[in-house]
N, C-alpha and C positions, 0 to 999 in steps of 0.2 A: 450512911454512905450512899445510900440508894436515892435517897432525897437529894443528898447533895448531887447526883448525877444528872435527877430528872433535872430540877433547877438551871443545871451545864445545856443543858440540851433544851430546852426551853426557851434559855436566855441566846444560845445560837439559831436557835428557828425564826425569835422575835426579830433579831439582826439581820437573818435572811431576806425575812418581810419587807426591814424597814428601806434595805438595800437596793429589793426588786421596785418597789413603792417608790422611791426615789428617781430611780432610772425610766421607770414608766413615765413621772411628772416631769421629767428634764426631756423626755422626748415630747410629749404633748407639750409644752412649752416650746420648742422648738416650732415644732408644726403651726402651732397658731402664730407663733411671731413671724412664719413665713409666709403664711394663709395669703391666698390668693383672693380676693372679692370677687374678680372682674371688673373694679373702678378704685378710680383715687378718693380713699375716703377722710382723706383729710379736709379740713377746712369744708366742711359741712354744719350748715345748721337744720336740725327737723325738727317739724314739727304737726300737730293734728289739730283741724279747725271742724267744726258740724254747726249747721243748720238742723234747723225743727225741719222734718220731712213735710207732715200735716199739719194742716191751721196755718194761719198763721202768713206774713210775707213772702216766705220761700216754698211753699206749698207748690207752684208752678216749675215747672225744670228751667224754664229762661229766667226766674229771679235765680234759682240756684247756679247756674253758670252766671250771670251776672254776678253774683256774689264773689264768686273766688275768683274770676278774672280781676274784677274792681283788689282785692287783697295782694293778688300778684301783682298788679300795676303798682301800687302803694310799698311794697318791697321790693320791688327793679328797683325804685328811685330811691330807698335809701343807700345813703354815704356804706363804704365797704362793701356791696353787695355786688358780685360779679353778673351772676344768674340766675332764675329760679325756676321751679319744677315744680311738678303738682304728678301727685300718683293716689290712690286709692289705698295703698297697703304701703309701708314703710320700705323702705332699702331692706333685704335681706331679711324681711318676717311677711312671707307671703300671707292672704288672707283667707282667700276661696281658690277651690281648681274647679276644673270640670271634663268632664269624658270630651274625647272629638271623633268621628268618622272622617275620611277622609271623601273629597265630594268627587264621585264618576270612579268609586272603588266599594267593594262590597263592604257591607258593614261588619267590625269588627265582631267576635262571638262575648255575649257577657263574661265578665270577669279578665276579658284581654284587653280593654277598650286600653289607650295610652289617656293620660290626662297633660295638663298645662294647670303649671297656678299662673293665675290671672291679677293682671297690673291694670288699673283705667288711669291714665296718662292723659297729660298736658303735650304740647308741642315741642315744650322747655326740656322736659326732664329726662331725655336721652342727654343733651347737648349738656347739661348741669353734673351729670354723673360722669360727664369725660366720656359716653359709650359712640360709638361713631356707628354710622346706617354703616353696614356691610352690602347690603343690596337693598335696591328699591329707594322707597321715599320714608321720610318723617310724615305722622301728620300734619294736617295743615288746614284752613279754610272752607277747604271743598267737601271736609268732613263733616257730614252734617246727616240726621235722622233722613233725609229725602236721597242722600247720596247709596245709601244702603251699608251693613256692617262691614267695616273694617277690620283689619287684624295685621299688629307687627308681632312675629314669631325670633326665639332662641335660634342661633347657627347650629346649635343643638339638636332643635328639632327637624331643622332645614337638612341637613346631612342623617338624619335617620330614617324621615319619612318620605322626601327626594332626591337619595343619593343620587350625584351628578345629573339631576335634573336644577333646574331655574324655580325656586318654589314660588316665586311673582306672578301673579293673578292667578296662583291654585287657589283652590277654595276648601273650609271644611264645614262640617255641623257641627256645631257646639253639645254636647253634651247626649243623652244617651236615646239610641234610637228609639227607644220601647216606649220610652216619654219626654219627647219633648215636645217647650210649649212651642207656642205659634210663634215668636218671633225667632228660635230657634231651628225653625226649619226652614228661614231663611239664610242657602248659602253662607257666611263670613268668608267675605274675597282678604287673600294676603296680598300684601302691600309694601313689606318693608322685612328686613332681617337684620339684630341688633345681636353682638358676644351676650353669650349665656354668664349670669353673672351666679357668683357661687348662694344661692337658695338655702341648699339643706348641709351647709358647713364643710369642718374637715372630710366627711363620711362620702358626702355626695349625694346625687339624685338617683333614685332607680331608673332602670333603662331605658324603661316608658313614661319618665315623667320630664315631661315640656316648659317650656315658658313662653308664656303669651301676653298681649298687650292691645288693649280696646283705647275707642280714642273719650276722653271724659265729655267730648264734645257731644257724642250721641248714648252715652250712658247718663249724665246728669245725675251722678250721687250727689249725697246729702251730707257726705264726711270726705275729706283728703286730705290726704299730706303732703306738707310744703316739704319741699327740697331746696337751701339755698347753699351755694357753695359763696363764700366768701373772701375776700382781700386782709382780712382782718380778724382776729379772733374768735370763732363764733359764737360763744356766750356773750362777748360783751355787745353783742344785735340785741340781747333778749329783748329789753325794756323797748326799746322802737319795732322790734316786732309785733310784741304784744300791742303797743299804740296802733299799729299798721291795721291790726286782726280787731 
């Protein structure tokens, strides 16, 4: 009898589980089928192209921007292809962050510093992802190593770090005061403010974490990803993509 009880009682807790278990999955499903990105992520195609850094033909940063301009010009032109983009780190899987100070503000105390995960961007790939400039400008031409660091910043960040201020031509330090290098203790002027697109998923960003955007023009990686949004299905680009790359 005692067996046959536990058994009762066992078999109605399994059923509890399978119940709760259930109703957590039909809500998480929910959520994600509502999931906001912050862009139309339909009819996209991505992908990741590298160059050898050292040795070799791209060794110099103007073959390396040569290179992936000449690949973007080669997929504008093919058939189906609306627009393309070029970013450092994929849609929605950031790469690297980094601490910031804000510039003609005391420096933040270790362990408070706010961070930004960092995008190095083409001209294309706000206009590709549907995001439109909220304030300021896109990059463009005038971006260039000689013009000095650039930065487009999250509405995010804009409304945290100057509420009801214009955050266009604030400037900050990249990364932590105690060390950094030489080219980081050159200013980063802001330029532009673009919608925060959803980073760290259902859950969200911590309070202090930003989004930031350098132009690939005066970075010169050795790795990016194409963003192309499409007319047409985007697997069937692959084969003329991969011809294109």
């Amino acid at each position: 009898q005692w067996m046959r009880q536990i058994m009762v009682a066992a078999q109605v807790a399994l059923t509890v589980l399978l119940v709760a278990g259930a109703g957590l999955f039909a809500r998480s499903l929910a959520q994600i089928q509502n999931f906001q990105f912050g862009f139309d992520p339909r009819n996209l195609l991505v992908f990741t192209a590298s160059v050898a850094e050292t040795g070799g033909p791209y060794e110099k940063e103007e073959a390396r921007l040569a290179f992936f301009e000449q690949v973007k010009s080669r997929l504008q032109a093919l058939p189906g292809v609306r627009s393309v983009g070029q970013n450092y780190s994929l849609p929605l899987r950031p790469m690297w962050s980094t601490f910031f100070d804000v510039a003609g503000r005391e420096p933040y105390r270790p362990g408070t510093e706010p961070t930004m995960e960092m995008g190095v961007i083409d001209s294309g790939y706000f206009q590709t992802l549907g995001l439109p400039i909220l304030r300021g400008r896109n990059f463009d031409a005038t971006d260039t190593r000689a013009s000095g660091p650039k930065l487009i910043i999250d509405e995010r960040m804009a409304n945290a770090i100057w509420p009801g201020e214009d955050p266009i031509g604030k400037a900050i330090y990249r990364g932590r005061a105690a060390n950094r290098s030489v080219q980081e203790r050159t200013p980063t002027e802001i330029i532009g403010v673009v919608p925060t697109i959803a980073l760290d998923g259902i859950d969200g960003a911590p309070a202090n974490q930003f989004q930031g955007y350098l132009p690939q023009s005066q970075a010169a990686f050795n790795e990016l990803s194409f963003v192309l949004r499409t007319e047409v299905s985007p697997l069937s680009l692959e084969k003329s993509v991969r011809a294109a790359v």
